[in-house]
C-alpha positions as a printed NumPy array, in Angstrom:
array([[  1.323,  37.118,   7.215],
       [ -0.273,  34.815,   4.462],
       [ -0.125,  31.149,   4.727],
       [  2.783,  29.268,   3.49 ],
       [  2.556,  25.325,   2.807],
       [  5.448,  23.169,   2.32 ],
       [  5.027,  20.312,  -0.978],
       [  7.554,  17.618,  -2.177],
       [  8.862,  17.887,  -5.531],
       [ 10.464,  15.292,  -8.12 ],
       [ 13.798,  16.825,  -9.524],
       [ 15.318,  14.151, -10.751],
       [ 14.274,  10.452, -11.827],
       [ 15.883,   7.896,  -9.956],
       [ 18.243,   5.031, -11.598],
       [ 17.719,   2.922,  -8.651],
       [ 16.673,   3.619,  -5.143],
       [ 15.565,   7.102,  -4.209],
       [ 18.401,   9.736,  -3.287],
       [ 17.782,  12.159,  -0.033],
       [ 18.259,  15.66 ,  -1.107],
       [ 18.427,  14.392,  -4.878],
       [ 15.891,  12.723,  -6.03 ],
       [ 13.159,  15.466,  -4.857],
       [ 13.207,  18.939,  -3.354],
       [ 10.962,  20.509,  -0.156],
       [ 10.171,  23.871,  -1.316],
       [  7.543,  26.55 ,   0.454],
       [  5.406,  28.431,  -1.607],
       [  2.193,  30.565,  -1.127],
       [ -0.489,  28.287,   0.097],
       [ -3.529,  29.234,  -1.875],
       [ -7.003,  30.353,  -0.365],
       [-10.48 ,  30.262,  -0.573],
       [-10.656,  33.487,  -2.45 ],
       [ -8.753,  31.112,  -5.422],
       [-11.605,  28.483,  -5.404],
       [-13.633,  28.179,  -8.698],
       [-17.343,  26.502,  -8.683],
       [-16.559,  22.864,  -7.584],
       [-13.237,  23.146,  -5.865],
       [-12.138,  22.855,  -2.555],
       [ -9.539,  24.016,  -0.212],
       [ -7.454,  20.755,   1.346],
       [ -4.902,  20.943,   4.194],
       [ -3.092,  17.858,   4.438],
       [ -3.627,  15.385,   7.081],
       [ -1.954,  12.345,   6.887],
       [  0.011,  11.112,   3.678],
       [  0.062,   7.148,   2.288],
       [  3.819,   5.729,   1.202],
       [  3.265,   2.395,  -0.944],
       [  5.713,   1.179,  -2.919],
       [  3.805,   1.628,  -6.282],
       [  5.351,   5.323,  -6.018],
       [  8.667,   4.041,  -7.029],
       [  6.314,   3.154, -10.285],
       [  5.35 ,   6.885, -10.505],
       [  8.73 ,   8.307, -10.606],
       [  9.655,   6.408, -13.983],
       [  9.226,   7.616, -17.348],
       [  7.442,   4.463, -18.881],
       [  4.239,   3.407, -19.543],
       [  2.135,   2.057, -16.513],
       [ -1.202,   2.73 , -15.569],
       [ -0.683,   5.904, -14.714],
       [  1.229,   8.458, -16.333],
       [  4.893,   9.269, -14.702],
       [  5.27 ,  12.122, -12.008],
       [  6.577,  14.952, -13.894],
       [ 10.086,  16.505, -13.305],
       [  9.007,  19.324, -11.441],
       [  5.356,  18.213,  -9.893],
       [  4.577,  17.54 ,  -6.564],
       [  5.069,  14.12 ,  -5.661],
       [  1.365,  12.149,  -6.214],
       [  0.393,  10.077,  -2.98 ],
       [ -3.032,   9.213,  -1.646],
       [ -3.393,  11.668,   1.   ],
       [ -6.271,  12.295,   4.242],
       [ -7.502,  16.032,   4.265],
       [ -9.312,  18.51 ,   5.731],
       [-11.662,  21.131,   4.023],
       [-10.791,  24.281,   4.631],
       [-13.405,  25.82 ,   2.226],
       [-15.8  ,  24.926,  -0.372],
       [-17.615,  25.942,  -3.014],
       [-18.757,  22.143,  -4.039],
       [-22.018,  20.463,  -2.763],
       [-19.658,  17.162,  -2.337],
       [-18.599,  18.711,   1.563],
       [-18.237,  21.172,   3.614],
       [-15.524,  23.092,   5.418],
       [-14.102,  20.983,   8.338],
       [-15.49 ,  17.68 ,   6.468],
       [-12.283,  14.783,   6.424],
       [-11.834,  13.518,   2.834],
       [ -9.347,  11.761,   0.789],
       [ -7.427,  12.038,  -2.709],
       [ -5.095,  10.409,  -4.594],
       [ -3.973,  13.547,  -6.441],
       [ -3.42 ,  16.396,  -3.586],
       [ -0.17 ,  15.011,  -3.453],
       [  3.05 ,  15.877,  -0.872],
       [  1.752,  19.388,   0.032],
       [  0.112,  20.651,   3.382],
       [ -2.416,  22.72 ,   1.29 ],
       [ -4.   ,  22.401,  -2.269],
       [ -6.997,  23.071,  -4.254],
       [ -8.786,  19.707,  -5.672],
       [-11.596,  19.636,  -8.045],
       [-14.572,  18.089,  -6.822],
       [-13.961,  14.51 ,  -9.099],
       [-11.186,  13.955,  -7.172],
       [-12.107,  13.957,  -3.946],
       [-13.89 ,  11.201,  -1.502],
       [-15.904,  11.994,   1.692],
       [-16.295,   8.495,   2.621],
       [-17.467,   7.562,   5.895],
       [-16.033,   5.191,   8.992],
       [-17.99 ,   2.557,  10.153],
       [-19.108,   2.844,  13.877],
       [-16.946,   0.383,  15.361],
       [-15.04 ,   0.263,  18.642],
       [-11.333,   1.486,  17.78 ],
       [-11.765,   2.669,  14.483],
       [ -9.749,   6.13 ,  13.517],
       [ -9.245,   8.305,  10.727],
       [ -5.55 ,   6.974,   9.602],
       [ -7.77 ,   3.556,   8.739],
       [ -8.994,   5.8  ,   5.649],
       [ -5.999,   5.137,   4.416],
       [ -5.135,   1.657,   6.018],
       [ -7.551,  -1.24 ,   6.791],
       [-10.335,   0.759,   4.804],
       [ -7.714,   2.324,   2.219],
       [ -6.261,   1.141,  -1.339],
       [ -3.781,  -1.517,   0.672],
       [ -6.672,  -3.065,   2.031],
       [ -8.416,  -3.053,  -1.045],
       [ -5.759,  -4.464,  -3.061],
       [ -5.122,  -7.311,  -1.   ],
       [ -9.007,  -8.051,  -0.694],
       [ -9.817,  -8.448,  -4.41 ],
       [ -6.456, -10.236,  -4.859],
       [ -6.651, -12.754,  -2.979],
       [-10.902, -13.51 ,  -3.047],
       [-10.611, -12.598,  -6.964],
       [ -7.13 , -13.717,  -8.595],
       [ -6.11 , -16.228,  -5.582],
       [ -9.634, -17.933,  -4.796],
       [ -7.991, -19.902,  -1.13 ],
       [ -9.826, -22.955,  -0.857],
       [-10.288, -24.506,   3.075],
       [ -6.769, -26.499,   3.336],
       [ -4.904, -25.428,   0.308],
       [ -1.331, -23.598,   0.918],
       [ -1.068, -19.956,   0.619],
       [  2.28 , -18.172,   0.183],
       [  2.214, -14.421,   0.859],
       [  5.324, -12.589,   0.59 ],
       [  5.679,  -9.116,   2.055],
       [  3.308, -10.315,   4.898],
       [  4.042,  -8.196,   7.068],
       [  3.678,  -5.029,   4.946],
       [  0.243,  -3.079,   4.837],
       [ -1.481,  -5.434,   1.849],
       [  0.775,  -8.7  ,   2.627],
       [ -0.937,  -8.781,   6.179],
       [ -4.524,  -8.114,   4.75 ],
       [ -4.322, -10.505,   2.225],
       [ -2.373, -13.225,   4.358],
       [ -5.638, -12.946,   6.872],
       [ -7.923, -13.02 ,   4.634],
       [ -6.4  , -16.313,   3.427],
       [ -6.905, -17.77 ,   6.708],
       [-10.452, -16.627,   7.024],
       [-11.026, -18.116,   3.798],
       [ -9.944, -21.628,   5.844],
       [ -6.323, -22.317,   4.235],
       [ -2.804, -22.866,   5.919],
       [ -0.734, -19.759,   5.262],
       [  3.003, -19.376,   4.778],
       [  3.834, -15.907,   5.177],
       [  7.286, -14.557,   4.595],
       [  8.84 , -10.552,   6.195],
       [ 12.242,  -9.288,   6.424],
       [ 12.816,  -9.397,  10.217],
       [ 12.441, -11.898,  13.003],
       [ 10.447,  -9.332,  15.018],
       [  7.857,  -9.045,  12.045],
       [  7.548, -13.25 ,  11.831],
       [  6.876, -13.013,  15.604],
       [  4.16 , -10.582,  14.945],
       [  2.602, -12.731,  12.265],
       [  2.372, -15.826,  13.736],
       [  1.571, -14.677,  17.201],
       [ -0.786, -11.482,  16.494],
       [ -2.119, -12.403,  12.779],
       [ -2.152, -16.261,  13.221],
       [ -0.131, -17.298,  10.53 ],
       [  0.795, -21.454,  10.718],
       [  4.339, -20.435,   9.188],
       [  6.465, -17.162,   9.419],
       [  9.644, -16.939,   7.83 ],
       [ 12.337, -14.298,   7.993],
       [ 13.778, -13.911,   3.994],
       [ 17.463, -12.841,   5.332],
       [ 17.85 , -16.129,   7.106],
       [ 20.269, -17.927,   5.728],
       [ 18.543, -21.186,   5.869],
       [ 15.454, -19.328,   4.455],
       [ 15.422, -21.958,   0.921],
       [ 15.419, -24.367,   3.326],
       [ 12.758, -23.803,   5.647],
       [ 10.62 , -22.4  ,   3.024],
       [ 10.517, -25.891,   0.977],
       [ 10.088, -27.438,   4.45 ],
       [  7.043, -24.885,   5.227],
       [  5.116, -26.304,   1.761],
       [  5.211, -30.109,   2.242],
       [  2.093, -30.092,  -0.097],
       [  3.706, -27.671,  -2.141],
       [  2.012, -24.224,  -2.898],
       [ -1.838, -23.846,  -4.171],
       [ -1.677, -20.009,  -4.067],
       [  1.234, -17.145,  -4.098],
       [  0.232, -13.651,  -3.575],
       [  3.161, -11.907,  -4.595],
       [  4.783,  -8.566,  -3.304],
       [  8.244,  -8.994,  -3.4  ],
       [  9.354, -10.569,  -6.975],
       [ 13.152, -11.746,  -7.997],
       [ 14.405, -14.974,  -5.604],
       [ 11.253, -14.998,  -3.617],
       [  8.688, -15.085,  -6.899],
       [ 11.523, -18.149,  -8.258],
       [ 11.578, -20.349,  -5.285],
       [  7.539, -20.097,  -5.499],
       [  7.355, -21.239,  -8.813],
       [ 10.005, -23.979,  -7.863],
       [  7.227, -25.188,  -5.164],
       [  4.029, -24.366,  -6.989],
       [  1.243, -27.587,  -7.118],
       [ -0.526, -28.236, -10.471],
       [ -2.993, -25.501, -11.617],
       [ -1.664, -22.858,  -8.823],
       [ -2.808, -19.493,  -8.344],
       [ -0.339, -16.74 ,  -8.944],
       [ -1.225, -12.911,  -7.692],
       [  1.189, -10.747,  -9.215],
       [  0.481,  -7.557,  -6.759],
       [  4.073,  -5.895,  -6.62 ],
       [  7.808,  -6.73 ,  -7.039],
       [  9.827,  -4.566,  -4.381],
       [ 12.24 ,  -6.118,  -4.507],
       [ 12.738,  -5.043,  -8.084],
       [ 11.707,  -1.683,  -7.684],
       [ 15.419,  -0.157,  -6.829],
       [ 17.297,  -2.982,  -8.212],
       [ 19.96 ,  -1.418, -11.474],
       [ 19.57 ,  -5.125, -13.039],
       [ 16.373,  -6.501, -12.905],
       [ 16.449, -10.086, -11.785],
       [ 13.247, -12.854, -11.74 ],
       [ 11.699, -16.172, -12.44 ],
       [ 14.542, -18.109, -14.161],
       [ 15.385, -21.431, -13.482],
       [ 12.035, -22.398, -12.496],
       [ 10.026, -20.167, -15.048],
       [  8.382, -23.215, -16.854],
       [  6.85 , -24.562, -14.172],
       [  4.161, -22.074, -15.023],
       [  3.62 , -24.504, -18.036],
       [  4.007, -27.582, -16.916],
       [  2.108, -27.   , -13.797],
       [ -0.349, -25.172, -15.647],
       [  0.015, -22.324, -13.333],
       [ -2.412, -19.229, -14.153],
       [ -0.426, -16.143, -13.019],
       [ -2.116, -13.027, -12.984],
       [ -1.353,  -9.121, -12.698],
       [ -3.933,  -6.643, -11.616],
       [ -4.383,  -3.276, -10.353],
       [ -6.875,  -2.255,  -7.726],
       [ -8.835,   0.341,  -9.858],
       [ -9.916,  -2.724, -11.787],
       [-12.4  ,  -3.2  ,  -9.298],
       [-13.475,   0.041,  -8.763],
       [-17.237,  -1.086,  -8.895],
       [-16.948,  -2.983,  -6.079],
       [-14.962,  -0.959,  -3.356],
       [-18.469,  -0.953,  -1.209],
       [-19.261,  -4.245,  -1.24 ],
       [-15.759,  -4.963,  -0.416],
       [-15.339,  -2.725,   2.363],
       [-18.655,  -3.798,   3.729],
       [-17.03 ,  -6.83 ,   4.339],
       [-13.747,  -5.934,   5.65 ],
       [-15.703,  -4.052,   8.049],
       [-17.395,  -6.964,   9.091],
       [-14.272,  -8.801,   9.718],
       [-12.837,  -6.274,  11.728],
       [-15.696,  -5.761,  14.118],
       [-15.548,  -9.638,  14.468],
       [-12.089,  -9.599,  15.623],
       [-11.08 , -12.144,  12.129],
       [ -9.054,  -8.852,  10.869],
       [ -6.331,  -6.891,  12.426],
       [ -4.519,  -3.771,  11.142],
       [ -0.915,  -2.132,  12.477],
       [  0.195,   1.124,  11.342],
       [  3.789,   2.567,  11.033],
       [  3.004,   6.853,  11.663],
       [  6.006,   8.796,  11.261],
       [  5.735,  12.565,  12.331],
       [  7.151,  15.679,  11.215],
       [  5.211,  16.737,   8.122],
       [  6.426,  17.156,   4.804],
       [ 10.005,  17.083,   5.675],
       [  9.698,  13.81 ,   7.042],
       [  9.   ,  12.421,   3.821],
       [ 12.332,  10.794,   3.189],
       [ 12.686,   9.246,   5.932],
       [  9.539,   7.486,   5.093],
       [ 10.879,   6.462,   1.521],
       [ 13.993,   4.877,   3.43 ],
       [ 11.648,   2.687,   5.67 ],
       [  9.517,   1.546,   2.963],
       [ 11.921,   0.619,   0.799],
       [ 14.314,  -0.924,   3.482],
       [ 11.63 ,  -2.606,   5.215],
       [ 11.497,  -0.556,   8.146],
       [  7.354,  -0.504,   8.541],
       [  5.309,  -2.794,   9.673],
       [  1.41 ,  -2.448,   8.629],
       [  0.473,   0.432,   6.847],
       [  3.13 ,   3.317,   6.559],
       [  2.334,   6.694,   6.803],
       [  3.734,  10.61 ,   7.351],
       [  1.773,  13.247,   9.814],
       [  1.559,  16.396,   8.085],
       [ -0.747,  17.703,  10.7  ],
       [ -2.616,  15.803,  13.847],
       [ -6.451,  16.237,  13.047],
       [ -7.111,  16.911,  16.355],
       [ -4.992,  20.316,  15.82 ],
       [ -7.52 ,  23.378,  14.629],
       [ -7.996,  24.106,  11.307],
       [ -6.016,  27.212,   9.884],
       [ -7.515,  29.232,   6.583]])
């Protein structure tokens, strides 16, 4: 019997959050083969699968740096595969690679452009989920955020919200490698715990608390030199209320935002940014695209030195447990980097 592979399709554009059983559909097809290759293809199966909430991005119709997911497609996510055949000089069957455009799918053709073999650095501990984790997009966000946009300085204040989340814990380390005092903020006492007493962080604060205003103005006694921002809405506002003169403002995300019907923001403290001369600055990671070596080089460094530390959130049960995964990143139910297990690596490869 010929191969089947299961994808994840958009059917319907969401109005706010993401609806199980609504917003996309599983659906089996035929999965294709090598006899389908063309000169510079390759056969994928699906490995592991990257959630980040820049997919809620995807699924609008609006201009972003990317066009929309189409009604219909298979749902785009960076992805960790394995060839299963080749006719491209870029690897070979049984070589691990990554995309960003395979997509929600256990198998798929890819055209050579699109496809990475990049290779691990020999150090103790390292595996292949880090592709997509400590040596992934997350990673590289929050590396060329904060050493770019941010710029710590030894003693300055540095806010990161979303801390605990796979580029708010990057970035809030890097921070303190780079010598500052960081403030880090996550949506669960059990995640402030792990910040402080696994990442380091001087200051962890739970959001929900309902003395969270307080102890957040009491966390910045010298107020706030830089903000690397994940989170948006009440969060991004009570930063600006606390921001120093000639702060540093990384607009990375707004999740908070993401589901929200009525978008909410900066308001009663939005001119600070003027008369605190506050630069406050939006990027994307492909903006640095140049540099992803160099960058990694030193991450890598870090992490063999035992400065950097990386957690993972692996859910299992392939394709179908793709909704599940939506629900925890969106409700804050990962810590580190969150991810879904099409198929353990370690299992043989099937043509």
């Amino acid at each position: 019997m010929a191969r089947q592979s299961q994808q994840l399709e958009l059917v319907e554009r969401p109005t706010k959050g993401i609806v199980p059983g609504k917003t996309f559909r599983q659906r089996t097809v035929a999965a294709p083969t090598a006899a389908d290759l063309r000169d510079g293809q390759l056969l994928l199966e699906c490995l592991y699968v990257s959630f980040d909430p820049a997919m809620r991005g995807w699924l609008d119709d609006r201009r972003s740096y990317l066009p929309p997911v189409q009604i219909g497609e298979v749902m785009r996510a960076m992805t960790i595969c394995r060839v299963l055949a080749s006719r491209s000089a870029k690897a070979r069957p049984g070589d691990i690679v990554t995309t960003a455009t395979m997509g929600i799918r256990e198998v798929g053709i890819m055209p050579e452009a699109q496809v990475e073999r990049p290779t691990l650095p020999a150090l103790p501990g390292v595996r292949v989920t880090d592709l997509l984790g400590v040596f992934g997009m997350t990673a590289l966000t929050a590396f060329f955020g904060m050493t770019r946009i941010g710029q710590p300085q030894p003693g300055e204040t540095v806010v990161v919200s979303a801390a605990a989340g796979a580029t708010g814990s990057v970035a809030a380390q890097i921070a303190k490698i780079r010598g500052a005092r960081v403030v880090a903020t996550a949506g669960s006492d059990e995640k402030c715990r792990w910040l402080r007493e696994e990442l380091g962080m001087d200051v962890a604060l739970n959001y929900k608390d309902p003395d969270f205003k307080e102890k957040f103005k009491a966390a910045t006694p010298k107020f706030i030199d830089v903000y690397f921002d994940n989170v948006g809405g009440e969060q991004l506002d009570l930063a600006l209320g606390r921001a120093n003169m000639f702060a540093r403002f990384v607009m990375c995300g707004a999740i908070s935002q993401y589901n929200a019907g009525t978008q909410s923001g900066p308001s009663r403290n939005f001119n600070t940014i003027i008369s605190q001369r506050i630069k406050m600055q939006g990027f994307i990671v492909f903006d640095y695209a140049k540099d992803y070596r160099s960058a990694l080089t030193q991450i890598a460094q870090w992490l063999g030195e035992g400065k950097l530390k990386r957690k993972e959130t692996i859910l299992k049960g392939g394709i179908a447990a793709s909704e599940e995964a939506f629900r925890q990143l969106f409700q804050g139910g990962n810590m580190g980097k969150l991810m879904v297990e099409v198929k353990n690596p370690d299992e043989t490869a099937r043509l």
